[in-house]
C-alpha positions as CSV (number, residue, x, y, z in Angstrom):
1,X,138.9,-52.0,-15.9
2,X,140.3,-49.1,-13.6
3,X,139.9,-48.8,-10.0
4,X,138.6,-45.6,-8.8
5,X,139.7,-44.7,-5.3
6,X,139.0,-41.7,-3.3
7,X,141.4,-40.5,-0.5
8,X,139.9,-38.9,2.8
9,X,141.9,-37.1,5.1
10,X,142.8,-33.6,6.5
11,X,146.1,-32.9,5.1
12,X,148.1,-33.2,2.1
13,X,151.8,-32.2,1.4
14,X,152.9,-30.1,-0.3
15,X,149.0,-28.2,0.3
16,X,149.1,-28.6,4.0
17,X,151.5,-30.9,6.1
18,X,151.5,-30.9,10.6
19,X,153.0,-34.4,10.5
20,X,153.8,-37.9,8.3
21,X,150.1,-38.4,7.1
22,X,150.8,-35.3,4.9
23,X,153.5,-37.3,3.2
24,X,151.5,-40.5,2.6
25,X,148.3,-38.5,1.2
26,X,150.6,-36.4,-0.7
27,X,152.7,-39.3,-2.1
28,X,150.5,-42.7,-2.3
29,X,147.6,-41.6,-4.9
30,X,150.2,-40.5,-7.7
31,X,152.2,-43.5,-7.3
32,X,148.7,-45.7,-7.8
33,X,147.9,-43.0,-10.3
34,X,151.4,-43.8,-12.1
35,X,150.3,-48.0,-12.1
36,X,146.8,-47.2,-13.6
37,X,144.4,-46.7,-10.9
38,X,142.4,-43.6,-10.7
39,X,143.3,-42.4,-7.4
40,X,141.5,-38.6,-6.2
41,X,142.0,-37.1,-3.0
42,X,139.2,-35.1,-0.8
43,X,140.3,-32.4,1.8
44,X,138.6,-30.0,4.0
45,X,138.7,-26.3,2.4
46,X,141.2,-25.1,4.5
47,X,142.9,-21.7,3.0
48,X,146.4,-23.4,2.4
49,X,144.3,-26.2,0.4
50,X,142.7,-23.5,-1.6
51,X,145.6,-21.6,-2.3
52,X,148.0,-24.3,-3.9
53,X,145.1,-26.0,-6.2
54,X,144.7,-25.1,-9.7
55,X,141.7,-24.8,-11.8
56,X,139.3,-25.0,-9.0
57,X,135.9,-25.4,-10.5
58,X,132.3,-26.2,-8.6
59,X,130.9,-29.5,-8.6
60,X,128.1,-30.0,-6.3
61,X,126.2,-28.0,-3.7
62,X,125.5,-30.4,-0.7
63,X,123.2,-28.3,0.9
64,X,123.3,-27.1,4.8
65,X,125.1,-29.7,7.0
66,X,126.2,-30.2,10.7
67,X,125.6,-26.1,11.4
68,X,128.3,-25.1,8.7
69,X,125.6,-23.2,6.5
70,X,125.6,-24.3,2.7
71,X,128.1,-26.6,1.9
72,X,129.3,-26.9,-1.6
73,X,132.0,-29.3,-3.3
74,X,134.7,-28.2,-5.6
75,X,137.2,-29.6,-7.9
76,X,140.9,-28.3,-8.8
77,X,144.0,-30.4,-9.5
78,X,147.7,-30.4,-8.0
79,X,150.1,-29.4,-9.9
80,X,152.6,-30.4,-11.3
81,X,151.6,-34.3,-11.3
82,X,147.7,-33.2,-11.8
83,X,145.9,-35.3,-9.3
84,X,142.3,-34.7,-8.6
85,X,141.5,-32.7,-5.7
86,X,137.8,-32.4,-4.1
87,X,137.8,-29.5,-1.5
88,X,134.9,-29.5,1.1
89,X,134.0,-25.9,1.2
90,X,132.2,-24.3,4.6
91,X,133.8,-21.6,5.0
92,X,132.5,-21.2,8.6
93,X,134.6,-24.4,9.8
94,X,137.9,-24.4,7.8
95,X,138.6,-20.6,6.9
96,X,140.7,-20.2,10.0
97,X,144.4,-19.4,10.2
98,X,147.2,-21.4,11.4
99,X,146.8,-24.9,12.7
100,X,144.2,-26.8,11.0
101,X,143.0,-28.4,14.2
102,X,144.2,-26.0,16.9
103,X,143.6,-22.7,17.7
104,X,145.1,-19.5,18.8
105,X,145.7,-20.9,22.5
106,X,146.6,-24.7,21.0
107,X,143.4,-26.5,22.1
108,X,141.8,-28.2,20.2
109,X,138.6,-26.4,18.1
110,X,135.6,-26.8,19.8
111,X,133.4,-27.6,17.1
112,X,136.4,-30.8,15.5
113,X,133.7,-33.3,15.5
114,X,131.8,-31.2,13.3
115,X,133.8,-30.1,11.5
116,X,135.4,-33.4,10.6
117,X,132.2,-35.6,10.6
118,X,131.6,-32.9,7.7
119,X,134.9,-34.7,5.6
120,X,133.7,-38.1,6.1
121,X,130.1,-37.1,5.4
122,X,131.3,-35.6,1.7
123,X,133.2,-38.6,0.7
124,X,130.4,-40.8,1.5
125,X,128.6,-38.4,-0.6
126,X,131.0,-38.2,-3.4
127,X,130.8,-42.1,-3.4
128,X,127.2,-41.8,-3.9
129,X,127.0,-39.4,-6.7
130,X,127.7,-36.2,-6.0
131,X,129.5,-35.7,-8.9
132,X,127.9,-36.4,-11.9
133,X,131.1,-37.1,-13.7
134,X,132.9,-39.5,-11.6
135,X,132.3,-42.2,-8.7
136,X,134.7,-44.3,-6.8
137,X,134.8,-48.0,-6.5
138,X,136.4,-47.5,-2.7
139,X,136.9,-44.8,-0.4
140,X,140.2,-44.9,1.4
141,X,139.7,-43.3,4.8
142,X,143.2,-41.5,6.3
143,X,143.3,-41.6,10.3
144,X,140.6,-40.2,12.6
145,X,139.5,-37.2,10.9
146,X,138.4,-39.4,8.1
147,X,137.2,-41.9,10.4
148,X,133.6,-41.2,9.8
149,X,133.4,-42.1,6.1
150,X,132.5,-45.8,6.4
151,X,130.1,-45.0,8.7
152,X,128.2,-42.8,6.5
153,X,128.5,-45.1,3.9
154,X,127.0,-47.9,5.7
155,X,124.5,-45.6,7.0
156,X,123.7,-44.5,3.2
157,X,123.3,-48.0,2.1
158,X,120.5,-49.0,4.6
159,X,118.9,-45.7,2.8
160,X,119.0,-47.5,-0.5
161,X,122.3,-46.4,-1.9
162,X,124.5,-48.8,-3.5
163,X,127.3,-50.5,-1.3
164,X,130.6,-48.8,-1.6
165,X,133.3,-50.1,-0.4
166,X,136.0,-49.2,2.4
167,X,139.4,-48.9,4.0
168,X,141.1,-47.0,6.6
169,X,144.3,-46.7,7.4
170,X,145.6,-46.2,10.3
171,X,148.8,-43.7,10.8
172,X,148.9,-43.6,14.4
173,X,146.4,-45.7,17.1
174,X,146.9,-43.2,19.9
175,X,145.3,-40.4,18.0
176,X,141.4,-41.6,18.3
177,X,139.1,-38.4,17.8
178,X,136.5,-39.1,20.6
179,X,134.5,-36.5,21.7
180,X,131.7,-36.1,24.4
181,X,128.5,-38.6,23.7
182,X,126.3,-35.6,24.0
183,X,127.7,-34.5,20.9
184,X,126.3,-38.1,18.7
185,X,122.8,-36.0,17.7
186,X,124.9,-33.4,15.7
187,X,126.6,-36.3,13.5
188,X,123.5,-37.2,11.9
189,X,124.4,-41.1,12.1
190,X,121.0,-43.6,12.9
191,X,120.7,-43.3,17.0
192,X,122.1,-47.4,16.8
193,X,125.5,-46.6,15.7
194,X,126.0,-45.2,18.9
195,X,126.9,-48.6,20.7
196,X,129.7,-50.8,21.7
197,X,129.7,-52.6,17.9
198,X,129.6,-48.9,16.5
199,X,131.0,-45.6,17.2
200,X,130.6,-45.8,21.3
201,X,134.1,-45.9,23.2
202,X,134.4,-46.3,26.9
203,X,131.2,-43.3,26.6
204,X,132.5,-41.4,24.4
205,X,132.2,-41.4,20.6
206,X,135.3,-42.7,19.2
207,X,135.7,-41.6,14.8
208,X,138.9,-43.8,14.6
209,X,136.4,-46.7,16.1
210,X,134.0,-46.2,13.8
211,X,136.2,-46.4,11.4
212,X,137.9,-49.4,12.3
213,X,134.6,-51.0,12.9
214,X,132.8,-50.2,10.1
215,X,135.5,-49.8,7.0
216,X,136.1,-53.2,5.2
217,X,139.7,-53.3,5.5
218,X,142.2,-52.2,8.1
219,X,145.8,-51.0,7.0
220,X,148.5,-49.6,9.1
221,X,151.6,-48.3,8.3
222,X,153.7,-51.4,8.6
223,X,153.4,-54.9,8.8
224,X,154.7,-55.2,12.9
225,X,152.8,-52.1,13.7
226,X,149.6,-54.0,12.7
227,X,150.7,-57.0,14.8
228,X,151.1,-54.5,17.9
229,X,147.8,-52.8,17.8
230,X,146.2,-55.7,18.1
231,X,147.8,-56.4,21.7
232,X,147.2,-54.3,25.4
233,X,150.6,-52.8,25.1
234,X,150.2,-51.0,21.7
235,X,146.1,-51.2,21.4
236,X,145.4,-47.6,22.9
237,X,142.1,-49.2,24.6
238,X,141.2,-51.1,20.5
239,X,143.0,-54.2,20.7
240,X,139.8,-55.9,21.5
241,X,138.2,-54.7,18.5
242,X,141.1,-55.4,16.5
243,X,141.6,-58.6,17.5
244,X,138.0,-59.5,16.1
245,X,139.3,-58.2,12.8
246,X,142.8,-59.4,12.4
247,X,142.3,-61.4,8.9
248,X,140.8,-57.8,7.4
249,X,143.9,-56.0,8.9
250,X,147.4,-55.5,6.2
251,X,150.9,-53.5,7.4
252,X,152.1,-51.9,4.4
253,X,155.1,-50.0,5.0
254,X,155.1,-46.6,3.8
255,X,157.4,-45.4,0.4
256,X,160.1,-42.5,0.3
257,X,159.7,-39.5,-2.1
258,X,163.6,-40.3,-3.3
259,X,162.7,-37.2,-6.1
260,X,162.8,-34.8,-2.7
261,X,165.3,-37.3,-0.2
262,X,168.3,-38.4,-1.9
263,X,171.8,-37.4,-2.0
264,X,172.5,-37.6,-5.6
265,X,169.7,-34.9,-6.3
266,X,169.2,-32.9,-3.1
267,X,170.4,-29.0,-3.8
268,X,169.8,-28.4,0.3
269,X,172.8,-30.1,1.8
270,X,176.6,-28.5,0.6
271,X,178.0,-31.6,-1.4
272,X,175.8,-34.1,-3.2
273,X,177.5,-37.7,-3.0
274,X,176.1,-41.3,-4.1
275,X,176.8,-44.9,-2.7
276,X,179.7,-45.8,-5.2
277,X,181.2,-42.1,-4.4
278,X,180.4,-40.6,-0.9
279,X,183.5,-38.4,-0.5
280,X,180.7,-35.2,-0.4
281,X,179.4,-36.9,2.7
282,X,182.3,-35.6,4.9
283,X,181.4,-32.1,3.3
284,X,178.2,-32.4,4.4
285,X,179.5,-33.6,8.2
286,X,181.8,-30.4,8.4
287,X,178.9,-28.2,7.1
288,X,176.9,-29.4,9.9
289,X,179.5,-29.0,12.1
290,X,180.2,-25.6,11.1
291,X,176.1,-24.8,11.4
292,X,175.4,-26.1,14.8
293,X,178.8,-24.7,16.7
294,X,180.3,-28.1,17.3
295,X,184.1,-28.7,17.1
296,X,185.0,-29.4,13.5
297,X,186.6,-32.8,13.8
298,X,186.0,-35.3,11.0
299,X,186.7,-38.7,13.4
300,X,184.2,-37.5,15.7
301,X,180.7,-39.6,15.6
302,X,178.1,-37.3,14.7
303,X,174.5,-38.6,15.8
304,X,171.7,-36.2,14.4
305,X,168.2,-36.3,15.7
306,X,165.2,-35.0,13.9
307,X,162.1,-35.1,15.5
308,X,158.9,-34.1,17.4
309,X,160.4,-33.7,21.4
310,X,158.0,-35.7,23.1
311,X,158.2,-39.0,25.2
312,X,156.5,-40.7,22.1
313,X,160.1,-40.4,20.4
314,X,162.4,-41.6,23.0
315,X,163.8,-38.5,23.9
316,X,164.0,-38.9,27.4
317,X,165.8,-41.9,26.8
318,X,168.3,-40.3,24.6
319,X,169.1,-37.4,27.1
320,X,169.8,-39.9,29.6
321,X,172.7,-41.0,27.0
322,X,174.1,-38.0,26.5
323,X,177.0,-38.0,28.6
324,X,177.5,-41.8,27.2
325,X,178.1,-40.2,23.5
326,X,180.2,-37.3,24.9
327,X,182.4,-39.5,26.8
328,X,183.4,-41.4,23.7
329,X,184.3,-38.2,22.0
330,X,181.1,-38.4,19.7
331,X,178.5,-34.8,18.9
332,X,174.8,-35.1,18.8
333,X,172.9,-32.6,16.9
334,X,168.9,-32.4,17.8
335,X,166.4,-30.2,15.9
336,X,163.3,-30.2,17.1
337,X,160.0,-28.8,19.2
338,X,157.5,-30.1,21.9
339,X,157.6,-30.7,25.3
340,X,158.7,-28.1,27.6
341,X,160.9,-30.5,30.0
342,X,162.3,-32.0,26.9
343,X,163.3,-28.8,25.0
344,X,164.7,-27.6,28.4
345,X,166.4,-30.8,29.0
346,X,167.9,-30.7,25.3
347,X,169.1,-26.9,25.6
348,X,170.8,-28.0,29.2
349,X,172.6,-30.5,27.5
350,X,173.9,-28.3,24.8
351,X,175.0,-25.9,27.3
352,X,176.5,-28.7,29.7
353,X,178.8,-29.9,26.3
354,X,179.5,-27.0,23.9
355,X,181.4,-27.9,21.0
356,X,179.7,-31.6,21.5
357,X,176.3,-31.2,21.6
358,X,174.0,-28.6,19.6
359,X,170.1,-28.0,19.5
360,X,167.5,-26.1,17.6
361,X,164.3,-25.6,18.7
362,X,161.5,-25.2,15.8
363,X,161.2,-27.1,12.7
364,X,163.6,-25.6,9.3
365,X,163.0,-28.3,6.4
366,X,166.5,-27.4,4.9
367,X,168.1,-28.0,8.4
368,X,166.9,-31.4,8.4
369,X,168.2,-32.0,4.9
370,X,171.3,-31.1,6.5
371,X,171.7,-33.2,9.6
372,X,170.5,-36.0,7.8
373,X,173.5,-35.6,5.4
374,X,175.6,-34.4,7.3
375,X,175.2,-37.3,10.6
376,X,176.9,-40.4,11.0
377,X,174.2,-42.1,12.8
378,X,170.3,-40.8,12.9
379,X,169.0,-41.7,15.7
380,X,164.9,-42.9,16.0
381,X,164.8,-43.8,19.6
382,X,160.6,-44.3,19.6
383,X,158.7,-45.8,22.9
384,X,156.1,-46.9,19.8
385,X,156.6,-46.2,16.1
386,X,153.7,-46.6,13.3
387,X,155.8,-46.7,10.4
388,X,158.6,-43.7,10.8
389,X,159.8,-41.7,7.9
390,X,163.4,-40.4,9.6
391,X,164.9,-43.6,9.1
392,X,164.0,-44.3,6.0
393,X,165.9,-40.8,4.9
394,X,168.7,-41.8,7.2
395,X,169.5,-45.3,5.2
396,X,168.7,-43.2,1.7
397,X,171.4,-40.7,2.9
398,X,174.3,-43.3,4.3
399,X,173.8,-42.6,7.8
400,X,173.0,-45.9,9.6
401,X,169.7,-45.4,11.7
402,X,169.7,-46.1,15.6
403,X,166.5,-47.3,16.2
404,X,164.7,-48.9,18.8
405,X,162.6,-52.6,18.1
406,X,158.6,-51.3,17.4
407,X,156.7,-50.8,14.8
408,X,158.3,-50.0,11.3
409,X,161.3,-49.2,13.2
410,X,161.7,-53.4,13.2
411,X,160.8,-53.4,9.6
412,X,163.6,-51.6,7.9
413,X,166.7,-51.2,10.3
414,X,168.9,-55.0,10.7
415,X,171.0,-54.7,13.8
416,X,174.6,-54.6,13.3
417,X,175.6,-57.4,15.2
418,X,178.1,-60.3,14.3
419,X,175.9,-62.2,12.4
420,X,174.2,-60.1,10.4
421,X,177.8,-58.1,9.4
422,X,179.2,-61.8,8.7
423,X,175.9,-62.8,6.9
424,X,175.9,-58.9,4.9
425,X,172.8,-57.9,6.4
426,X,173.7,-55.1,8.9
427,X,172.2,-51.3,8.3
428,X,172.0,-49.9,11.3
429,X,171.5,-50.1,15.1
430,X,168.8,-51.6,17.0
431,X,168.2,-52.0,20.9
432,X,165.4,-54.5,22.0
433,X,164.5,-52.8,25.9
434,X,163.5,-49.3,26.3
435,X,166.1,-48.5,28.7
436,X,169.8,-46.4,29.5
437,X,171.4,-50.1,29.4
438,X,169.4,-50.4,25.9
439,X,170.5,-47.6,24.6
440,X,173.7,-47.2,25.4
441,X,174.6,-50.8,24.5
442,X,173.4,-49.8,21.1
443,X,175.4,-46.3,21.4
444,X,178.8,-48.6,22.4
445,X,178.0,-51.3,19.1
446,X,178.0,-47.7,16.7
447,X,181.4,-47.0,18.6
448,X,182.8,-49.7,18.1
449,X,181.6,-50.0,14.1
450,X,183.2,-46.8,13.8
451,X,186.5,-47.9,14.4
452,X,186.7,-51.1,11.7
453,X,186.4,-49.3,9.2
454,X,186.2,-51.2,6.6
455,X,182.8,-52.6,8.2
456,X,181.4,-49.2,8.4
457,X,181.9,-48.5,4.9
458,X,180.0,-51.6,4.0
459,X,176.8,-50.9,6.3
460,X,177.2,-47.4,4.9
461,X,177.0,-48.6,1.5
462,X,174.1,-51.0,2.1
463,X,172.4,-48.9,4.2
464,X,172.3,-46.6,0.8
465,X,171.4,-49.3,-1.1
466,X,168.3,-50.1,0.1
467,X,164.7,-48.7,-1.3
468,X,161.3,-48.2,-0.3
469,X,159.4,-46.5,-2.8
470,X,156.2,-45.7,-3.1
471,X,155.5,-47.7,-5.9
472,X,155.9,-51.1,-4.2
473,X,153.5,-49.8,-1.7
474,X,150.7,-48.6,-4.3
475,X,151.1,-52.2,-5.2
476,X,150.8,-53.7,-1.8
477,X,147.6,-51.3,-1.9
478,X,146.2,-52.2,-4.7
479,X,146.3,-56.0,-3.8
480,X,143.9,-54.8,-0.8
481,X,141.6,-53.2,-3.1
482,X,141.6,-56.3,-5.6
483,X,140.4,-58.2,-2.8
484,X,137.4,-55.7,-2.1
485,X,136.0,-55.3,-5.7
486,X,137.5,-58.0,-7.4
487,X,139.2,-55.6,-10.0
């Protein structure tokens, strides 16, 4: 019999996309829709959502709701793969323009725990009926704006409806959606959910909390995040609480779109190349080279960095290495946006070493195609890293990832030390202490790879040879949901 599974989350690529959950919603339900399960997605109506659907039809008025007027629920489909979209429509809280949480200033919307108690609320009411047509066996809660929906489905069932079950997933602990207690009358959960085993966090209301107390499974993004949320150092104030739950808690790593990041098929970069034939790589380097301003010089180690500029990412770390890089005669290419001292810092650099080191601020899709391609090294530097998608692209494109030991980071880069060269193992570069000595020493090992060249063209090679699609995750998924209905 097929599994019915509804997605719950904010964003959705290629609708709407602020970050790597986009990705995941965007990718996981058609790969799961590809092995059998009916997989459907629900999104606030925000107007990018609206714009790319087709065949938008309505399917249930939900009446008035958390001060957003009359609330109705539509259904369209995304084309060209055709999966099931439910859009949330209230007008009052998703027509705005720009940033879906943000507004004109960059604060955060006043009325987000409305307006995102709202998306959890409609799944849990999908789940129980809303539309006639169809019903899901489990709702799949994405991150805190989601966070909500097994809470109001637990709250649904002490009103008589049938049990439904849940999962969240988590795509980044540090991002918790608490808001003021003041604010738990509007959500219109019973007044006993607001308590230490509920949605109350250190006096505030926490939705990732309720989610991660009340869904029935936990997933994160990869299998050593999940063991690092569940200490102090990486638990964001919820190791406690996840401690209590660590047999209902599964990393699954997340897949690669390798339709949209390959070399063999991508028209962005200026020479496509594969594993057995990677001449076009050097193509791509002297494109880049020529792009960014930096001397053309094919010997020189390119490292390429793309990324959000915050501390998050390591980029402090990796502008205390710049001179390290320079020095050896290498380039580093950075594009990028977010903290002020860090885009400074990064535009300092560039004008410190021209011809050596090159920035752009702002994000250009096609220019991170490019750098990808066109490095020798990507380098993923993270204080803390969910799962990371960067250098997943990196490996897919033959340019060995430099990565520091957390989270998914762990889970797909092998070090290139003796061993695992002598043992065939090698893809990339990792450093264990988030430090100038660890990342430099890390910096020096890519060096020194450089020059033996015949072990740089095997890590290239295997680096290129690995794969993490999505359909092995959907898999890994779908062994969670087994275990919740028995399907």
């Amino acid at each position: 019999m097929t599994v019915c599974v509804l997605h719950a989350a904010a964003e959705m690529f290629p609708l709407l996309k602020t970050g790597g959950l986009a990705d995941v919603v965007g990718a996981l339900p058609l790969a799961q829709s590809q092995l059998g399960t009916d997989a459907r997605v629900v999104l606030p109506g925000f107007p990018a959502v609206l714009a790319g659907l087709a065949d938008l039809e309505p399917v249930a008025d939900l009446g008035g709701a958390f001060g957003a007027g009359n609330v109705r629920l539509e259904r369209g489909v995304l084309p060209p793969h055709g999966v099931v979209v439910y859009v949330v429509r209230a007008d009052v809280f998703y027509d705005r323009p720009g940033n879906p949480y943000l507004d004109a200033a960059h604060r955060p919307y006043a009325d987000n725990d409305r307006r995102f108690a709202l998306l959890g609320w409609a799944a849990a009411r999908i789940a129980t009926g809303a539309d006639p047509t169809w019903k899901p066996h489990i709702v799949h809660a994405h991150d805190w704006h989601a966070g909500l929906a097994p809470a109001y489905l637990r709250a649904f069932e002490r009103g008589g409806a049938p049990r439904t079950a849940s999962v969240i997933t988590v795509h980044n602990l540090a991002y918790q959606g608490t808001f003021a207690a003041s604010e738990f009358g509007a959500l219109q959960l019973p007044g006993d959910f607001y308590a230490v085993e509920g949605v109350e966090f250190y006096g505030l209301v926490s939705f990732l909390k309720a989610g991660l107390y009340y869904a029935d499974r936990i997933t994160t993004v990869s299998p050593t995040y999940a063991r690092e949320i569940q200490t102090q150092a990486h638990g964001a104030g919820l190791h406690g609480l996840l401690q209590t739950r660590t047999h209902d808690i599964t990393g699954i790593l997340n897949g690669v779109d390798y339709s949209i990041w390959s070399p063999s098929v991508d028209d962005s970069i200026a020479a496509k190349y594969t594993a057995s034939k990677v001449a076009g790589k050097s193509k791509c380097k002297a494109a880049l080279q020529e792009r960014m301003g930096l001397a053309r010089d094919d010997d020189a180690l390119l490292f390429g960095v793309v990324s959000r500029l915050t501390e998050q990412k390591g980029l402090d770390l990796l502008l205390s290495a710049v001179p390290d890089i320079v020095q050896r005669g290498g380039q580093l290419v950075v594009l990028g946006t977010g903290d002020p001292a860090l885009e400074t810092g990064m535009k300092n650099a560039a004008a410190a070493h021209p011809g050596a080191v090159a920035v752009e601020l702002g994000f250009d899709e096609t220019l991170s195609h490019l750098i990808i391609a066109g490095s020798d090294i990507v380098m993923v530097p993270s204080r803390f890293e969910p799962c990371g998608l960067t250098q997943l692209y990196a490996l897919a494109y033959g340019a060995p990832p430099l990565v520091h030991r957390v989270g998914g980071l762990a889970d797909t880069v092998v070090d290139s030390s003796l061993e695992n060269l002598a043992d065939e193992l090698a893809t990339g570069f990792v450093f264990d202490t988030f430090d100038r000595a660890g990342i430099v020493g890390a910096i020096r090992r890519a060096f020194a790879l450089k020059a033996r060249r015949t072990d740089w063209k095997a890590v290239v090679k295997r680096a290129m040879g690995q794969s993490f699609s999505w359909e092995a995750a959907a898999l890994r998924y779908a062994e969670v949901y087994q275990g919740l209905t028995g399907r």
